[in-house]
N, C-alpha and C positions, 0 to 999 in steps of 0.2 A: 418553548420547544415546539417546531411544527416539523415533522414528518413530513420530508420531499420522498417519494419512492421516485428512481430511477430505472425503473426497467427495461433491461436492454444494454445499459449502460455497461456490466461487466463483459457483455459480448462485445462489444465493441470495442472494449480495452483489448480481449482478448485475439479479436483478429486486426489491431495496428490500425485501428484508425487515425485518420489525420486530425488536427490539431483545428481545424475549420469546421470540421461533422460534430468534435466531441465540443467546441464553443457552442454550434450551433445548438447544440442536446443540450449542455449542461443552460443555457441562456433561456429555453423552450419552458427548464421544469423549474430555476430558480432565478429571474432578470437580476443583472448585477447593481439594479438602481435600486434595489428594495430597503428601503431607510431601517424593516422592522428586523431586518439580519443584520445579526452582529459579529454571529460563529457561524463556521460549516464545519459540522462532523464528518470525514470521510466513513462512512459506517460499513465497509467491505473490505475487505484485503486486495480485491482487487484497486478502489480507488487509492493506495497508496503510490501503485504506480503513474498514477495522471496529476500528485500532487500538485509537482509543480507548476502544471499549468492553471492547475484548482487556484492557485494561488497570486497566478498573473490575470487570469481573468477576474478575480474577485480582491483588488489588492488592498481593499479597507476593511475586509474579514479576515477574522483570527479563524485559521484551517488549523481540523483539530484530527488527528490519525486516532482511531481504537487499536492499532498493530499494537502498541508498545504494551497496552493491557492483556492483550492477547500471547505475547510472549513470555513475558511476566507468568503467568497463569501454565504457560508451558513449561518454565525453567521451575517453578514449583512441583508441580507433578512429575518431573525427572527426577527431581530433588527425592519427592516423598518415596521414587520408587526404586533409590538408586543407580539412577539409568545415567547421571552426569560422567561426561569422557575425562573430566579430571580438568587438573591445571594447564596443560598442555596437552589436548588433543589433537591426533594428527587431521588436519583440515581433508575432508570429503565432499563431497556435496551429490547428493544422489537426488535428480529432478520427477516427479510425479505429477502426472497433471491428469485428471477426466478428460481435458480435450483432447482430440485424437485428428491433428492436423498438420501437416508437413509444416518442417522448419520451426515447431515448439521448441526442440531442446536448445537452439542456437538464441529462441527469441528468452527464453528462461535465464541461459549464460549472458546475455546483454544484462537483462535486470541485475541477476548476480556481481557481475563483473563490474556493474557501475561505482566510480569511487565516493561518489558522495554519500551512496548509499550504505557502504561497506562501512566507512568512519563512521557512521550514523549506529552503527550494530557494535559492532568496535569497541565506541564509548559504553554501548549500554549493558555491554554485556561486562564491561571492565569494571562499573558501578556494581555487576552485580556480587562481585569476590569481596 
């Protein structure tokens, strides 16, 4: 296991960076010719959103998300506290974010609204009944 820190890199998620900047960064702190990686931990919530490309630029690494432990860990403590909406809760989604920048709530509903992502929550959370 070797610790790559990225810093900088959630801001950058954060204000839409292109696809050319985040190659260039992600290429800067880990080259994709490095024989001694095997796996990449996305280890942020934010890098869940750049998966994908995590994934095109590195295509002979196994890309690994911490999200899924982390939700896990939140549907327990709902659990322990009786706070689950039941079998059929009516769908909400109320957006919070610290950053405080025009066009978050529209760039929030993009991630939200994405289908692959949504089937991706979908199953997991169907696993979890």
């Amino acid at each position: 296991v070797r610790p790559v820190p990225c810093a900088g890199l959630s801001d950058m998620i954060d204000h839409d960076a292109d696809e050319n900047a985040l190659r260039d960064y992600l290429y800067g702190v880990l080259p994709p010719d490095d024989a001694n990686v095997t796996s990449i931990v996305l280890g942020c919530t934010h890098y869940v959103l750049i998966a994908p490309l995590v994934k095109k630029l590195y295509p002979n690494k196994n890309v690994i998300s911490g999200n899924e432990g982390t939700v896990r860990h939140m549907i327990d403590i709902l659990k322990q506290n009786d706070l689950c909406a039941g079998d059929n809760p009516a769908p909400t989604v109320e957006y919070l974010s610290t950053l405080a920048q025009d066009g978050i709530e529209a760039r929030m509903q993009r991630v939200v609204s994405d289908a692959k992502a949504r089937c991706v929550w979908e199953n997991f959370f169907a696993a979890q009944k």
